[in-house]
N, C-alpha and C positions, 0 to 999 in steps of 0.2 A: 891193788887198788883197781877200782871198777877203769872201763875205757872211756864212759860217760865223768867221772869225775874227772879224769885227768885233764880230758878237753875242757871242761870248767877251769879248770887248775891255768889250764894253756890263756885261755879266753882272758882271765883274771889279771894273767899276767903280761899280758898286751894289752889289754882296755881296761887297767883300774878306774874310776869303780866305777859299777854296772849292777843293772836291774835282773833280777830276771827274767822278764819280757825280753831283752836283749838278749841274755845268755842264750833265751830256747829262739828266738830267731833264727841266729846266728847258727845254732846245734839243728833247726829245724827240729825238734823236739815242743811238747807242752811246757807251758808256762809252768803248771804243777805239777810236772816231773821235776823238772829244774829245782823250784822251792823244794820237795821231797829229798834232792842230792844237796843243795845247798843248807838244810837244815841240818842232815847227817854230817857233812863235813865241817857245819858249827860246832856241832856237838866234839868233833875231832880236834877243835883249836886249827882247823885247815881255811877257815875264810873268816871270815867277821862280816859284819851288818858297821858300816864304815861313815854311815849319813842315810838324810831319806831326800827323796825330790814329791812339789806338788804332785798329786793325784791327776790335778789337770778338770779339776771340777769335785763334786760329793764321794767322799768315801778316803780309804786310808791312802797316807803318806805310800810312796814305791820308797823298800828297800833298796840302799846300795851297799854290795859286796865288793870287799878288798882282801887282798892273801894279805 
C-alpha cells in the first residue's frame, strides 16, 4: 500500500470521520489528491463516505470518511 494512503488510513483512525479538506491539511497535501486516494481506497472497501456536513453556503454537501 501506497505511504499516502496509509497516513489516510492513520488520520482515519485518530480523527473519525473527516473531510478531505482536513485529510490534505493535515497531510499538507491537495484537496484532490486526497479525494483521488480516498476514492481508490472506496473502491477497496478501505474507507466509506460515513455522513456529509453543510457546505457553509451554495454548492455540494463535504464528505465525511470513516474506516
Amino acid at each position: 500500500m501506497q505511504i499516502t494512503r496509509e497516513k489516510i488510513l492513520r488520520y482515519l483512525q485518530d480523527h473519525p470521520p473527516a473531510s478531505a479538506g482536513e485529510i490534505s491539511r493535515y497531510l499538507e497535501m491537495t484537496t484532490a489528491n486526497i479525494r483521488y486516494h480516498l476514492d481508490q481506497m472506496g473502491k477497496e472497501d478501505l474507507v466509506d463516505v460515513t455522513g456529509t456536513r453543510p457546505a457553509g453556503g451554495v454548492g455540494r454537501p463535504i464528505l465525511l470518511y470513516s474506516l
